[in-house]
C-alpha positions in Angstrom: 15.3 8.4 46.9 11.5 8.9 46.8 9.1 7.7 44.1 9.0 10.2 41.2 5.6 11.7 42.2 6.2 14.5 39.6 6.0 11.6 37.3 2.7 10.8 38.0 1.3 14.2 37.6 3.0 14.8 34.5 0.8 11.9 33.1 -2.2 13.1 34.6 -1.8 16.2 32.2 -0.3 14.0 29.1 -3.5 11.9 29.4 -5.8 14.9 29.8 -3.9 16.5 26.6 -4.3 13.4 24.7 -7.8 12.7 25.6 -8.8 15.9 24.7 -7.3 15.7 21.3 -8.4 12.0 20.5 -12.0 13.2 21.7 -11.7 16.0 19.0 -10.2 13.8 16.4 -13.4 11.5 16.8 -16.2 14.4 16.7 -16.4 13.7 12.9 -17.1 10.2 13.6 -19.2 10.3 16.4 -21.4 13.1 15.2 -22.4 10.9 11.9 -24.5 8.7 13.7 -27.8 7.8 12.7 -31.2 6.8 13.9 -31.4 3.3 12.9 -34.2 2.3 10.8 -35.9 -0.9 10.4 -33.3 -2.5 8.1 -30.7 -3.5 10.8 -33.3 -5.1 13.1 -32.0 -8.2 15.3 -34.2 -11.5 15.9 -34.3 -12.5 19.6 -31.6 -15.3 18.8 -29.4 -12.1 17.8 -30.4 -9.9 20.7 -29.5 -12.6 23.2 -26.1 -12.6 21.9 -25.6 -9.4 21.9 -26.5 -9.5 25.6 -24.3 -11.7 26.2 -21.4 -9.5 25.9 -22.3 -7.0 28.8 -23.2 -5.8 31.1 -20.1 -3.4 31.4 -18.0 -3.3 33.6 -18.2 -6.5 34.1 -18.7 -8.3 37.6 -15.9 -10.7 38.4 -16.4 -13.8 41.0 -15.0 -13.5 43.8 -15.0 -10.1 43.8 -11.2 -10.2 45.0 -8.3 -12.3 43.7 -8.1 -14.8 46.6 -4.7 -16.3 45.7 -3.4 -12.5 46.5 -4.1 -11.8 50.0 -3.3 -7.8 48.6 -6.0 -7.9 46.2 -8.4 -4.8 46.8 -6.7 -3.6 49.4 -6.3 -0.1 49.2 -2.9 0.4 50.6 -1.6 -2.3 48.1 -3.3 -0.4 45.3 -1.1 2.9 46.6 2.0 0.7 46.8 1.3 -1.3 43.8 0.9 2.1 41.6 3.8 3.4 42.8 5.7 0.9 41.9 4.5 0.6 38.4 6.1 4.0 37.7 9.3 3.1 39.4 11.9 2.8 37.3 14.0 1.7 39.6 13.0 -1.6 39.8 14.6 -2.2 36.5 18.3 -3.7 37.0 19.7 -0.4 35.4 17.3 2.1 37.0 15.7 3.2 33.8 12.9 1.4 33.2 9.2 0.9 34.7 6.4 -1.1 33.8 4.7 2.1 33.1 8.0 2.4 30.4 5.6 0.0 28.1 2.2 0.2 29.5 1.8 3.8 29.2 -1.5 5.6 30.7 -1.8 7.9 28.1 -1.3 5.2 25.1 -4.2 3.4 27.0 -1.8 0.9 29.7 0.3 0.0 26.2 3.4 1.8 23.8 1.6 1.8 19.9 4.8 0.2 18.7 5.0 -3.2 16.9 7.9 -5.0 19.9 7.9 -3.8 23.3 11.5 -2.3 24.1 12.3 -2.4 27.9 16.4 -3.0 28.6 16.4 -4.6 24.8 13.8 -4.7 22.6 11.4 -8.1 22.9 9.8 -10.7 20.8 6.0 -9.4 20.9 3.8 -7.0 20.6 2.9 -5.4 24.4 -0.7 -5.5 25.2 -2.4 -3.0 27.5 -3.0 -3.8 31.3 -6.4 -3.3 31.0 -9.3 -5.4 31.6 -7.2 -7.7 33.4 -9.5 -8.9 36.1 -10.9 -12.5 36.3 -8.4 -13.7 33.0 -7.2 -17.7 33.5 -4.0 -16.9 32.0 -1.9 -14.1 31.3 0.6 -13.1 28.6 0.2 -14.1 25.3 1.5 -17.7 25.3 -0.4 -17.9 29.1 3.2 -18.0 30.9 1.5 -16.9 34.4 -1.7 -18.4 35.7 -2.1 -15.1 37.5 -2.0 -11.6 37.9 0.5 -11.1 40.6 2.8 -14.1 38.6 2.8 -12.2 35.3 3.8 -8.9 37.3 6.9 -10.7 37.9 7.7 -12.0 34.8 8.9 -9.1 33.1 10.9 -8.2 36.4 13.2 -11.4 35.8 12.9 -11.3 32.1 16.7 -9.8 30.8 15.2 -8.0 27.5 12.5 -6.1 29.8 13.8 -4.8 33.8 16.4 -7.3 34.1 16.5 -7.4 37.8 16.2 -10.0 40.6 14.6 -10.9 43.7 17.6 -10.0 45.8 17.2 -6.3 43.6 13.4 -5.6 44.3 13.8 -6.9 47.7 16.9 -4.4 48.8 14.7 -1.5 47.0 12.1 -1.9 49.0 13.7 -2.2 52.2 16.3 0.7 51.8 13.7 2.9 50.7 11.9 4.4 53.1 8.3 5.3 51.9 8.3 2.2 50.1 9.0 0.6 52.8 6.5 2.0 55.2 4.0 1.1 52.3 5.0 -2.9 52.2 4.1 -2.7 56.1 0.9 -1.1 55.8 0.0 -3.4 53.1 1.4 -6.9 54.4 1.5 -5.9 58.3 5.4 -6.5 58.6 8.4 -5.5 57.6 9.9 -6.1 54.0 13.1 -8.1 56.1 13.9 -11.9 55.6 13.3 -14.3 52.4 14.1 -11.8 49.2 12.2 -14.3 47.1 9.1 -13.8 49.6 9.0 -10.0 49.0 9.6 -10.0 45.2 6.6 -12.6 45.2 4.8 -9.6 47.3 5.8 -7.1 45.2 4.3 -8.7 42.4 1.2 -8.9 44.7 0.9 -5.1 45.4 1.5 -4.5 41.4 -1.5 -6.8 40.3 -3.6 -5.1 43.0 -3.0 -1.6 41.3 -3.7 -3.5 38.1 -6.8 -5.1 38.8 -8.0 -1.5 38.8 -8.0 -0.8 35.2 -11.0 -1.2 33.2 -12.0 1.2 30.3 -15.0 3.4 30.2 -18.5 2.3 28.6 -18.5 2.6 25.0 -21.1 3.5 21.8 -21.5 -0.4 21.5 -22.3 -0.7 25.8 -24.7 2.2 25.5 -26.5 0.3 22.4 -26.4 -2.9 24.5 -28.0 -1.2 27.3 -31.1 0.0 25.0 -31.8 -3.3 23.7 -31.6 -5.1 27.3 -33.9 -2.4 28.0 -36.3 -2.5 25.2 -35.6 0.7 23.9 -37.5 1.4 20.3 -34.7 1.7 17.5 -36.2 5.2 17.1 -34.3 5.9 20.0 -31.2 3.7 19.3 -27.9 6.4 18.5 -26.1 3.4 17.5 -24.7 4.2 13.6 -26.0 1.7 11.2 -22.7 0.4 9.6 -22.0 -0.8 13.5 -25.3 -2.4 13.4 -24.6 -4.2 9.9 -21.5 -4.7 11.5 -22.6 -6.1 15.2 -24.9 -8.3 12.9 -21.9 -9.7 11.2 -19.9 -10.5 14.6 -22.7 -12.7 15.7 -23.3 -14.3 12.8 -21.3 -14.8 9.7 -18.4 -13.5 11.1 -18.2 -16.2 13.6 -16.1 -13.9 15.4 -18.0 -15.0 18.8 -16.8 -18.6 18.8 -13.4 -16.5 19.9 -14.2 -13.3 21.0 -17.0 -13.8 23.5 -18.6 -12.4 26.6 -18.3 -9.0 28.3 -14.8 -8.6 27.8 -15.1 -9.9 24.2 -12.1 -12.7 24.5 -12.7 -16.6 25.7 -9.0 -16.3 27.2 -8.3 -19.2 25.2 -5.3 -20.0 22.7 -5.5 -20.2 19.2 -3.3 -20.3 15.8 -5.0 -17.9 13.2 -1.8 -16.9 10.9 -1.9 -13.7 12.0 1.1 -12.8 13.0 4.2 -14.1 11.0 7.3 -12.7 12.8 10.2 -15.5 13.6 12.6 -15.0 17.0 15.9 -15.2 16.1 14.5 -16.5 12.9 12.5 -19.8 14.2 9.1 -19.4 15.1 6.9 -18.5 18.2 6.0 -21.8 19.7 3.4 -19.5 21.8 0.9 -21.7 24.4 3.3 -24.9 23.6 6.3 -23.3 25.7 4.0 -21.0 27.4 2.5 -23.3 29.5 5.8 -25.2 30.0 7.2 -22.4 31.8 4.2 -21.3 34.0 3.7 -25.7 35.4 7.9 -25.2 35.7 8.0 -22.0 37.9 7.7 -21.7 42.0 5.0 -19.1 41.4 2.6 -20.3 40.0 -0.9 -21.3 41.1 0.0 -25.0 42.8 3.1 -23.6 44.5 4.1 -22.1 47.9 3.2 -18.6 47.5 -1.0 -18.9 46.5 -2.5 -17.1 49.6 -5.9 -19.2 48.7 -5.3 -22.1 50.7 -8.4 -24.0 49.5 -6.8 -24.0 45.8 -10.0 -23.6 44.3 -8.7 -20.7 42.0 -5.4 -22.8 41.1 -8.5 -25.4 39.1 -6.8 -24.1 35.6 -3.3 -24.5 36.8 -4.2 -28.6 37.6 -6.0 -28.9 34.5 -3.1 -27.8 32.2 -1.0 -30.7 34.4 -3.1 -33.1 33.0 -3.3 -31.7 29.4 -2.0 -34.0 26.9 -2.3 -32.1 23.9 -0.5 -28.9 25.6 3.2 -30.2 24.3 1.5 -30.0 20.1 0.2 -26.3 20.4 2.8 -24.5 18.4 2.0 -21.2 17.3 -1.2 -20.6 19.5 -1.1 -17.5 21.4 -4.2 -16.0 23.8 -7.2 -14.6 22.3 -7.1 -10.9 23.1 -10.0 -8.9 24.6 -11.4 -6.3 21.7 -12.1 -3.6 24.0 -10.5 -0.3 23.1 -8.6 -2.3 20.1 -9.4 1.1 18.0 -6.4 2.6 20.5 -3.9 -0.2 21.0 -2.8 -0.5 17.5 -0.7 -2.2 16.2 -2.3 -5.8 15.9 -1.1 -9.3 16.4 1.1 -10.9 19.0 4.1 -9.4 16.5 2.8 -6.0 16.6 3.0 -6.7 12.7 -0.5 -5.6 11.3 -1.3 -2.0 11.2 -4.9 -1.4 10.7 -8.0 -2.8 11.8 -8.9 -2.9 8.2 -6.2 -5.0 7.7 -7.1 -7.4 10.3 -10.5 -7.8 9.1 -8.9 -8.6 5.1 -6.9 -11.3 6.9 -10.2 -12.9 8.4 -12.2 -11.8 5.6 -10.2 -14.6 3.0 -8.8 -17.0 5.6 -6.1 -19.2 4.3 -7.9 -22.8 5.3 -3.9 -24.6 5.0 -2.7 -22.8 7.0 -5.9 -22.2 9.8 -7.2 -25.3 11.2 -9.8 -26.2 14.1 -8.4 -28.3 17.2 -10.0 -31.6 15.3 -8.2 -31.0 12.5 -10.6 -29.7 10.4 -9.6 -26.6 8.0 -11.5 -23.4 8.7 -14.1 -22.4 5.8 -13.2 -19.4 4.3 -15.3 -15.9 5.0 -15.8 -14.5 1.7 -16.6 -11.2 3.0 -17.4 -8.4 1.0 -15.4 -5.3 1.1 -18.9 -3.1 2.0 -19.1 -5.9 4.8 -15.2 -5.7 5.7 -16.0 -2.2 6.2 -19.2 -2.3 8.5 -17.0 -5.1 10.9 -14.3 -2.1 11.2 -17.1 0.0 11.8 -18.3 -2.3 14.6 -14.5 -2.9 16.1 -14.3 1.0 16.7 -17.4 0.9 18.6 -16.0 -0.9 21.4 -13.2 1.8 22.2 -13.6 4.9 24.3 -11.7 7.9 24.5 -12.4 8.3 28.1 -9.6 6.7 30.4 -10.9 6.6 34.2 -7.8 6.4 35.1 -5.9 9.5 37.6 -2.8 9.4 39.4 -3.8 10.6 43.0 -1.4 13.0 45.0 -0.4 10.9 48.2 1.6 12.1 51.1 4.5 10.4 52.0 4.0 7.3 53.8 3.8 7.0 57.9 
């Protein structure tokens, strides 16, 4: 049975339909942008952080993953994408990876729980921006790319297949076949393990892709890195006030930093309250638990970098003695098209940006605390200033997904 090509078109035209109508829903909100006068302007110590959360896209180092000897190779990138639509790599044939990360919904599904086989414990976040992250998931369960693509594969409440499954696929079928050859140079026969573990490989190649467009906050980043007057700035001036608040009282930076707008680190912020079979998330505690514990990670057999330079992270979480006491932290997300991926928190639980922002606004300091111990100081931000940070928050989505399924000939 071929891969379902048809599939891919027919999200080429969802995405084009729903880009379309989200650019149109926007119009009013885009079109209310105003000059910005003098009363949002930025001291140098401002402008420097605002700096430093570009350029965009980003540049990663080294420009390819080199524990993934498939990463940025364009036949992987055709395998890998294929696979990501195929549901046949699920146990019972009906579900893909593109089943939860959905193009169209910008690479996630707009529901609270991802439902793949069964419905899960979290909330699934999109695929994008992916490229260069430490750790991957939310509790950081993979220390990389190609190791998170086969989490889900294993897990029973997502695909709920095996090694021995993915490995049979590939080698019965016969474009997918011809695809692991071109990619890897051999044949998918021997170890099933070893080409599952490549599978995975080919699927973080396609993934390493996807990065969103530039968006109203880049474009206002690029004028002030160029020294652009603010009579030419089109940046509104509730996303200035707001910017302003990001940097500064908001704090929001000590977390949400750099181009990407996320350290990658793991926190506890009472966001998200939802219990697992009524106990709660232990998040990074377990997390990292199971990625030290698993033959695919970083410091095992199947890292293609044999100088294990990129498996530093991995080592350092060996040596972590405080890793066991970090219940309920889970991975700072990026806040790049966050406007899109709704809804919020590792639970899915929250709604509305605005909502987000009133749980930061009045933080709870027993229930947030620093690493040191030390409760967090409370916000105090005023509903006019709640309502410039949402302001701000929308300015870092885009409507435009670069995205496109290309039409590919059957593999020879």
């Amino acid at each position: 049975m071929a891969v379902p090509t048809n599939r891919i078109r027919r999200n080429a035209v969802r995405i084009a339909c729903a880009t379309l109508a989200a650019a149109c829903a926007l119009w009013g909100v885009a079109s209310v942008a105003e000059t910005a006068g003098n009363g949002n302007s930025l001291t140098a110590e401002e402008i420097n952080k605002v700096l430093s959360h570009g350029p965009w896209p980003a540049s990663t180092s080294p420009a390819k993953d080199p524990s993934n000897r498939a990463s940025g190779n364009a036949d992987a990138i055709e395998f890998g994408t294929r696979l990501f639509f195929d549901q046949r790599l699920s146990g019972d044939g009906k579900v893909a990876c593109a089943s939860c990360h959905v193009p169209e919904r910008n690479w996630t599904d707009n529901i609270k729980r991802g439902v793949g086989i069964a419905k899960v414990d979290r909330n699934t976040p999109t695929v994008f921006n992916l490229r260069g992250s430490k750790w991957y998931g939310w509790d950081g369960a993979a220390d990389s790319l190609w190791y998170q693509s086969l989490r889900p594969i294993l897990d029973k409440r997502e695909l709920a297949a095996s090694p021995a499954h993915v490995a049979q696929l590939v080698r019965k079928d016969e474009d997918l076949s011809c695809r692991y050859r071109k990619t890897f140079g051999a044949p998918p026969a021997g170890d099933d393990e070893a080409v599952f573990v490549n599978v995975g490989k080919a699927l973080a190649a396609f993934q390493e892709t996807l990065s969103i467009g530039r968006t109203p906050f880049d474009h206002f980043r690029e004028a002030l890195a160029k020294n652009a007057p603010p009579s030419t700035w089109t940046y509104s001036e509730a996303a200035q006030r707001g910017l302003k608040l990001f940097i500064g009282k908001g704090g929001c930076t000590n977390c949400h930093s750099g181009p990407n707008f996320t350290s990658g680190e793991f926190f506890s912020t009472g966001l998200s309250r939802h219990a697992p079979q009524g106990k709660p998330d232990p998040g990074r505690a377990v997390g990292v638990r199971t990625a030290l514990d698993s033959r695919f990670n970083l410091l095992g057999p199947y890292n293609d970098d044999k100088t294990g330079a990129g498996a530093a992270h991995t080592r350092k979480a060996v040596l972590d003695k405080d890793a066991a006491g970090r219940n309920g932290e889970f991975k700072v997300p990026s806040l790049r098209n966050l406007f899109l991926t709704s809804p919020y928190g590792r639970d899915g639980s929250i709604d509305t940006l605005a909502e987000v922002v009133r749980h930061y606004a009045s933080l709870d300091t027993a229930r947030l605390h620093a690493r040191d111990g030390l409760p967090g100081k409370p916000l105090n931000l005023s509903a006019a200033e709640q309502s410039d940070l949402v302001v701000f928050l929308e300015s870092l989505s885009t409507f435009s997904n670069p995205w496109r399924p290309e039409h590919s000939d059957h593999c020879h």
